[in-house]
C-alpha positions, 0 to 999 in steps of 0.5 A: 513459171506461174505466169507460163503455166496460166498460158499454157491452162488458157492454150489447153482450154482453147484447144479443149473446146476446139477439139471437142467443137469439132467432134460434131463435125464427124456426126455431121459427115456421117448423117451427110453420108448417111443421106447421100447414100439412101438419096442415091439408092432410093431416087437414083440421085446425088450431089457432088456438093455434099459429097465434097461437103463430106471430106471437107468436114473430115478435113476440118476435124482432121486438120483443127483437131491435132491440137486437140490430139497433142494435147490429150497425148493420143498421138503417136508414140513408140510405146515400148521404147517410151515405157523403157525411159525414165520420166526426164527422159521422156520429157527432154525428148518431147522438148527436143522433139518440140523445138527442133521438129514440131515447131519448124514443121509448123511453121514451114506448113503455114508458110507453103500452104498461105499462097495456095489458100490466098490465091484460091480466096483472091481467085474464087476457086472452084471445084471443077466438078459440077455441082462443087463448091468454092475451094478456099475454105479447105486451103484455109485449113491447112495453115489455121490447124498448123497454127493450132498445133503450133500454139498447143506445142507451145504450151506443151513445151512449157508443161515439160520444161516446169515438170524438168524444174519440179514445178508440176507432175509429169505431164505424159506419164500417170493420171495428168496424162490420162483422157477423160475417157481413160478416167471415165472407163477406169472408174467404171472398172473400179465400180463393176470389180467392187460389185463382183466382189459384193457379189461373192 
């Protein structure tokens, strides 16, 4: 398992910094929108480019993003349920769901959505809007984020299937679970119910 595990900490750290990378992208999208809006307020002008920039950036961290999201376990989950099993349970679920459902799904996205990305990029597909841009780098998308979210249920299915043999902790239950932000804000509220006790 050691060697599965070493590629499953390279898959995590690659979709860490394209999760993280892509981040900016909503900081862009909001300054973009931002300007749109007071350039078409003020001087009654606008651009359908940076309006079509707008939802391409939120594609892309949309799209580039869920590989990020599985990983940091911030997907969907039928909590109520989920809460009732046992930990093997959960996992054999998740490696169940992994195999049969996320895995399949991935690859029949890429294989639909590579002829809409090739044959807009051979084509030179533009938006038909004035003004637009070219279409191919939102087709392109598609295919990469499913490819990502592929590669991360990779190494999630190895996390399960070590946890199932006793090799490593739970991966989506207790502290290997947790965000940085849910660790950041517990520690937070460790620090602020210490310093109300010292006030007492």
């Amino acid at each position: 398992m050691t060697p599965l595990l070493s590629l499953s900490r390279s898959i995590d750290a690659f979709s860490t910094w394209v999760g993280k990378t892509t981040m900016w992208l909503i900081l862009a999208t909001t300054l973009i929108s931002a300007g749109n809006a007071i350039v078409r307020k003020a001087f009654d002008m606008s651009s359908n480019g940076l309006l079509e920039v707008q939802w391409y950036l939120f594609a892309t961290v949309f799209m580039l993003g869920a590989g990020y999201g599985f990983l940091s376990n911030s997907h969907v989950r039928i909590d109520f349920i989920s809460t009732l099993l046992s930990a093997r349970t959960r996992n054999w679920i998740d490696v169940l769901g992994i195999v049969f459902v996320l895995f399949p799904f991935c690859i029949l996205m890429v294989k639909l959505s590579w002829p809409f990305f090739m044959g807009a990029y051979t084509s030179g597909e533009m938006s038909q809007n004035a003004g637009g841009l070219i279409r191919w780098p939102v087709y392109l998308l598609v295919p990469v984020g499913f490819a990502i979210l592929a590669i991360q249920g990779v190494s999630e299915l190895i996390k399960r299937i070590a946890f199932l043999r006793g090799v490593i902790d739970d991966p989506i239950g207790g502290e290997a679970a947790k965000t940085d932000e849910q660790k950041h804000l517990e520690e937070l509220e460790r620090i602020a119910t210490a310093r109300l006790a010292g006030d007492k």
